[in-house]
C-alpha positions in Angstrom: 110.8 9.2 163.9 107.6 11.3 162.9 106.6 12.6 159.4 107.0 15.7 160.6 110.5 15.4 161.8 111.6 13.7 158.4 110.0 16.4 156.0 111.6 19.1 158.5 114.9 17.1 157.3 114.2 16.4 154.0 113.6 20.1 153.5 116.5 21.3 155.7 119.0 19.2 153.4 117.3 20.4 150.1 117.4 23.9 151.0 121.7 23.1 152.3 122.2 21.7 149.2 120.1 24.3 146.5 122.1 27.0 148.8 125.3 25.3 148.1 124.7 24.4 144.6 123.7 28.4 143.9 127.0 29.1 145.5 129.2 27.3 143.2 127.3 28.5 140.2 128.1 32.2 140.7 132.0 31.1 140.7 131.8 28.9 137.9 129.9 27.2 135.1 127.3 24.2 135.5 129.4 21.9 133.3 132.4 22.1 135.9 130.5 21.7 139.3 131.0 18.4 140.5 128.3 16.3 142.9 131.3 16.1 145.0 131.4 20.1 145.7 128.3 20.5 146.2 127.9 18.2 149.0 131.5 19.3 150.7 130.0 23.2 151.0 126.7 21.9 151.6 128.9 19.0 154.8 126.5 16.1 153.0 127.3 12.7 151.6 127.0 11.9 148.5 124.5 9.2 149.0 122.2 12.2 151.1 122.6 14.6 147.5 121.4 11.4 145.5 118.4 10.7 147.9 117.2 14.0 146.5 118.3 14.1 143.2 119.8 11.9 140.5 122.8 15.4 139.4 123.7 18.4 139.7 121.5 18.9 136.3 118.3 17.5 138.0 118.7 20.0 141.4 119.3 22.7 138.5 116.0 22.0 136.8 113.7 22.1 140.2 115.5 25.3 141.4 114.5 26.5 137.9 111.0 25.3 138.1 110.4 26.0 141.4 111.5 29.8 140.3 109.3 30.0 137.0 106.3 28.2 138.8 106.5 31.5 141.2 106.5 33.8 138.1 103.9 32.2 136.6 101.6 33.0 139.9 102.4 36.3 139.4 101.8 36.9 136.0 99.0 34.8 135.6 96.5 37.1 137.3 97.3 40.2 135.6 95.3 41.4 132.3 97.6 42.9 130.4 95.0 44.6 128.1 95.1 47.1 130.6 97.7 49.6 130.3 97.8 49.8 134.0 97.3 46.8 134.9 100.3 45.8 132.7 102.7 48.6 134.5 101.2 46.6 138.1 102.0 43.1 136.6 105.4 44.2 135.7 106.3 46.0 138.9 105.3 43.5 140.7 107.6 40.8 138.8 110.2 43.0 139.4 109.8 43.3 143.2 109.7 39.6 142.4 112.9 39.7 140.9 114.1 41.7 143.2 113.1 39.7 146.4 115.0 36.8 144.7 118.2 39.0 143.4 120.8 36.3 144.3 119.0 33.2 142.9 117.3 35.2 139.3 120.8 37.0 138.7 122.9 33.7 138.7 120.4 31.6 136.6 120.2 34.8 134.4 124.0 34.9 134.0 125.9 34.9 130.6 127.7 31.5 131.0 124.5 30.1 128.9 124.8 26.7 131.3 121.2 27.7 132.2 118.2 27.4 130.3 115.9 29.5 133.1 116.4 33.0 131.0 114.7 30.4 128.0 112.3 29.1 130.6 110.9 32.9 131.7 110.6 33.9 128.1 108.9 31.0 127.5 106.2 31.8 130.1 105.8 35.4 129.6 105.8 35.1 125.1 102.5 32.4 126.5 100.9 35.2 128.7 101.6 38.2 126.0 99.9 35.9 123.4 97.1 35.0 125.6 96.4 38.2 126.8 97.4 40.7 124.3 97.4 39.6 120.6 94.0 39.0 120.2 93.4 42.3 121.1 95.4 43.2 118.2 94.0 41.6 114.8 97.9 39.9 113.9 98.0 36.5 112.7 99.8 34.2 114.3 103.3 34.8 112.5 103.3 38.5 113.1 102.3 37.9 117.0 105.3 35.1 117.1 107.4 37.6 115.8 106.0 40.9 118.2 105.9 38.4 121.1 109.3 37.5 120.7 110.7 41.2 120.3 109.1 42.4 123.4 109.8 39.6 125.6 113.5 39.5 124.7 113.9 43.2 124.7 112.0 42.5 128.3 114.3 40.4 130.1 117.4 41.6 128.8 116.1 45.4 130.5 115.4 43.2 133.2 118.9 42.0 133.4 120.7 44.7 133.0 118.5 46.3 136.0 119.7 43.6 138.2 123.7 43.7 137.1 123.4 47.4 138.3 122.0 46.8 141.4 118.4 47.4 140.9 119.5 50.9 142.2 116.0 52.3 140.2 112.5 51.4 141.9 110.7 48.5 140.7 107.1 50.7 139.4 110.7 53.5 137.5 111.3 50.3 135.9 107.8 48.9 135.0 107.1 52.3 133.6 109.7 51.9 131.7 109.5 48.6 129.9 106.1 49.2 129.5 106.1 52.5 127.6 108.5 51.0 125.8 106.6 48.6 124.6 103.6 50.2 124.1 104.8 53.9 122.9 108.1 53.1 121.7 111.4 55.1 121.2 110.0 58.6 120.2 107.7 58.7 123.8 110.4 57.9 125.9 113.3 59.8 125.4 114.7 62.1 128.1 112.1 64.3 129.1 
């Protein structure tokens, strides 16, 4: 059998089983979704699901990564000094968000089984600091703290957007957060 064949297959299964995996987690928590389940909706053995991975907890963790190693692509190129640029950064995370609805909205649900909602702050807080606090002379407590706040306040916007049904466009939305942020309460109220 070639190479080629065998990675065709060895990504074919991974992508059954991630698929099936994501399924069970919209119905129910991580902590009651057996090996077993997985591989009856995904029609594998069990010995196929631990070729890949060693649990369910260790298919979790790369759909996770592979997600946040995505955002980080994204976000990583963007200066957010920029007022602008920061408004293009963010729409274009939410088109990001957007494009993977399904996947972002189960690990980003309220069962706190997940630790992706942890992992994106984690990333973003890193860019902010990077990118934005020197700009502003804080010391480092003050920028922990402001990090923090807008980050959180971020992704739960972010969340909420999504549990609606994204039914505002991604740039509405970017303006949004970002004025937010950057203007506060008193410059966006209903105009």
């Amino acid at each position: 059998m070639t190479s080629e064949k065998l990675d065709r297959r060895k990504r074919y299964t991974r992508m059954v089983l991630k698929k099936s995996f994501m399924q069970l987690l919209k119905e129910k928590a991580l902590s009651s979704i057996t090996v077993k389940e997985i591989c009856e909706i995904a029609d594998v053995n069990r010995s196929t699901f631990y070729a890949h991975y060693t649990d369910q907890y260790a298919l979790l963790k790369q759909i996770e990564d592979e997600l946040i190693e995505d955002m980080k692509s994204y976000l990583s190129t963007a200066n957010l000094q920029k007022e602008d640029e920061a408004v293009h950064m963010a729409q274009k995370l939410l088109e990001y968000f957007s494009t993977k609805q399904d996947e972002c909205q189960t690990l980003l649900n309220e069962t706190g089984d997940s630790s992706f909602e942890r992992k994106v702050m984690v990333v973003a807080q890193n860019i902010i600091m990077k990118n934005w606090m020197d700009v502003y002379d804080f010391d480092n407590d003050i920028s922990n703290y402001l990090s923090t706040f807008i980050v959180s306040g971020s992704v739960q916007v972010i969340k909420m957007w999504m549990a609606n049904g994204m039914t505002q466009p991604p740039k509405e939305m970017a303006i949004l957060i970002n004025d937010l942020v950057n203007k506060g309460l008193y410059h966006v109220r209903k105009g």
